[in-house]
C-alpha positions as CSV (number, residue, x, y, z in Angstrom):
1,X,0.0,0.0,0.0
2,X,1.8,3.4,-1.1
3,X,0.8,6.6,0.1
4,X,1.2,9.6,-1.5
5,X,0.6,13.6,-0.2
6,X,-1.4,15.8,-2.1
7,X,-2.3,19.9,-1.5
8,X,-5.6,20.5,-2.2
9,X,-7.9,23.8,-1.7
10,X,-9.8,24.5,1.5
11,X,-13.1,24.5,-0.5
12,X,-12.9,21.1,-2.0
13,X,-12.1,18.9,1.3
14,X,-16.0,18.6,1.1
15,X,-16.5,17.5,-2.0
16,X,-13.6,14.9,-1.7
17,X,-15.1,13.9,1.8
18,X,-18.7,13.6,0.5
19,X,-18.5,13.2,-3.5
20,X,-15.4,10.9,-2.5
21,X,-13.8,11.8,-5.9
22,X,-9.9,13.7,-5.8
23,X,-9.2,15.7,-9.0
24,X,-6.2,17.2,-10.4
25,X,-5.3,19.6,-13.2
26,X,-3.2,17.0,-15.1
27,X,-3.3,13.3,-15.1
28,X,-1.4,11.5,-11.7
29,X,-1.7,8.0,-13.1
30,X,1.6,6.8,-13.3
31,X,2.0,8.0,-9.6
32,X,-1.3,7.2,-7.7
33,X,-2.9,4.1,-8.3
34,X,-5.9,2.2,-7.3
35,X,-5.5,0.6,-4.0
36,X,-3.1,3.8,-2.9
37,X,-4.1,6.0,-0.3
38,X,-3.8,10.0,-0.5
39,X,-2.8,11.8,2.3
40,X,-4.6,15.3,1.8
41,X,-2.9,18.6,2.9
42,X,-4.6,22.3,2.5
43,X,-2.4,24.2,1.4
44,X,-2.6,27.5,3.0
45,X,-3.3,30.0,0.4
46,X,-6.7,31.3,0.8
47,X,-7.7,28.6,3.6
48,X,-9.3,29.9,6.6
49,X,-9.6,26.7,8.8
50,X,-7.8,24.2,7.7
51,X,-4.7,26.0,6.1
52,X,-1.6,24.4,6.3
53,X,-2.9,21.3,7.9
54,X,-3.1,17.8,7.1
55,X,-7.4,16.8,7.1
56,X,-7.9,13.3,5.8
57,X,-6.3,10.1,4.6
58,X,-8.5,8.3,1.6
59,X,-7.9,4.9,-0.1
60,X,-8.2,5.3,-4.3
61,X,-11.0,3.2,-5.2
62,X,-10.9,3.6,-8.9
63,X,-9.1,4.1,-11.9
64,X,-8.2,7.7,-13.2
65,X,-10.5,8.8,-15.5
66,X,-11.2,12.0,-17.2
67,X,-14.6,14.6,-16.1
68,X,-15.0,18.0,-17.4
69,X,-18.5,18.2,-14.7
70,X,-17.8,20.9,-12.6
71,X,-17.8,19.6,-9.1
72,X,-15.8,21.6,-6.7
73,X,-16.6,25.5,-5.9
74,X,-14.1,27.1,-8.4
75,X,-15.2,24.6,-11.1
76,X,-18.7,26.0,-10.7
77,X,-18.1,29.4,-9.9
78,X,-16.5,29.2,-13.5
79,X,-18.3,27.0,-14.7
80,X,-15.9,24.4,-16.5
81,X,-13.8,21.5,-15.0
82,X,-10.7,22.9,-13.8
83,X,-9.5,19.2,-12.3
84,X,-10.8,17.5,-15.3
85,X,-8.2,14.3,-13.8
86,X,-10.2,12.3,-11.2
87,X,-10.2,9.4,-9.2
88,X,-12.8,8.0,-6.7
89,X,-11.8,7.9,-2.9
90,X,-13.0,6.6,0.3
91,X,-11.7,8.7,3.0
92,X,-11.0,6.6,6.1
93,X,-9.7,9.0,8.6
94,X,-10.2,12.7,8.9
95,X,-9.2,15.6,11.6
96,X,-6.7,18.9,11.3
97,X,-3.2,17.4,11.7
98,X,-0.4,20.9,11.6
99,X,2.2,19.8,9.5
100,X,4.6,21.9,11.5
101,X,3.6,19.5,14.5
102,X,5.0,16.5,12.6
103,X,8.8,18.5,12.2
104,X,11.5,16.2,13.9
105,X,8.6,13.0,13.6
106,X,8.6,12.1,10.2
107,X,11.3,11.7,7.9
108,X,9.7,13.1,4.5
109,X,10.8,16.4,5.4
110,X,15.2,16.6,4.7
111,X,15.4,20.2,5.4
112,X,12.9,22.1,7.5
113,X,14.3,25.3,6.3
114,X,12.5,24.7,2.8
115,X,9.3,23.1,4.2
116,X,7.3,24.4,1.2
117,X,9.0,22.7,-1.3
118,X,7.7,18.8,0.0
119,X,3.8,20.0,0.1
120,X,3.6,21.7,-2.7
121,X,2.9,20.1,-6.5
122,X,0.8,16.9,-6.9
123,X,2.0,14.6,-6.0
124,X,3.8,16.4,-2.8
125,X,7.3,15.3,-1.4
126,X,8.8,16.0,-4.6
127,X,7.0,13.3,-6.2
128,X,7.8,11.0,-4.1
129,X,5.6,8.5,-2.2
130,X,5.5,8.9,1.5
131,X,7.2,6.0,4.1
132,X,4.6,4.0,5.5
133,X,5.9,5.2,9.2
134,X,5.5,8.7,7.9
135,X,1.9,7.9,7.3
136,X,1.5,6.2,10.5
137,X,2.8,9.6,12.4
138,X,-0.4,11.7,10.4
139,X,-2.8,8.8,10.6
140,X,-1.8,9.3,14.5
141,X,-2.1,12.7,14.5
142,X,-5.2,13.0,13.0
143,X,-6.6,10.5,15.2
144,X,-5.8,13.2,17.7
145,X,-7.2,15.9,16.3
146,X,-10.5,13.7,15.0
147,X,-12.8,16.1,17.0
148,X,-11.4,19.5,17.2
């Protein structure tokens, strides 16, 4: 099981949560696959609650395909698909895990000095997957944080 991070906008954590479907401006296929679970981090840009935290951990259910429906709020304010690239998810875990509480706990993160650079981009960590006692550090922390 591989997991991978992935920034997303305040405003579509519902969606993802209640649609259960990710999407992404370009195709992650040949990263995330089905079976893989996405760790999802709101980036803090615009994000009044849950900016620059860590929310929810889903297992990819399906295959990527390809959905110009707008779905999340900036799709339908515009009204066209700007993550046309999606893929179903059932989120497993949720809560408001601050990445800064996971410096010195995980291992994702070389150089805390350039935090940005590992949570931005899809997939985060520089494309790479995250260690599965990484994800056991958020999983924990967001069990934490399940009912703040």
């Amino acid at each position: 099981m591989t997991f991978w991070l992935v920034p997303i906008q305040e405003d579509m954590w519902d969606n993802i949560q209640y649609d259960g479907v990710y999407g992404y401006k370009t195709n992650l296929s040949k990263y995330i696959k089905k079976g893989d679970n996405i760790i999802f981090y709101v980036s803090k840009y615009y994000a009044t609650r849950y900016g620059g935290k860590i929310v929810g951990i889903g297992r990819v259910i399906s295959d990527w395909y390809y959905d110009e429906t707008p779905l999340y709020p900036e799709e339908k304010v515009r009204n066209r698909a700007i993550f046309p690239h999606r893929v179903k998810v059932e989120v497993w875990i949720t809560g408001a895990c601050d990445v800064k509480s996971l410096i010195g706990k995980v291992k994702f993160v070389e150089d805390v000095v350039q935090l940005p650079k590992y949570l931005r981009n899809a997939p985060a960590n520089l494309g790479r997957p995250i260690l599965d006692s990484d994800a056991k550090v958020m999983e924990e922390c967001l069990r934490q944080t399940m009912y703040d």
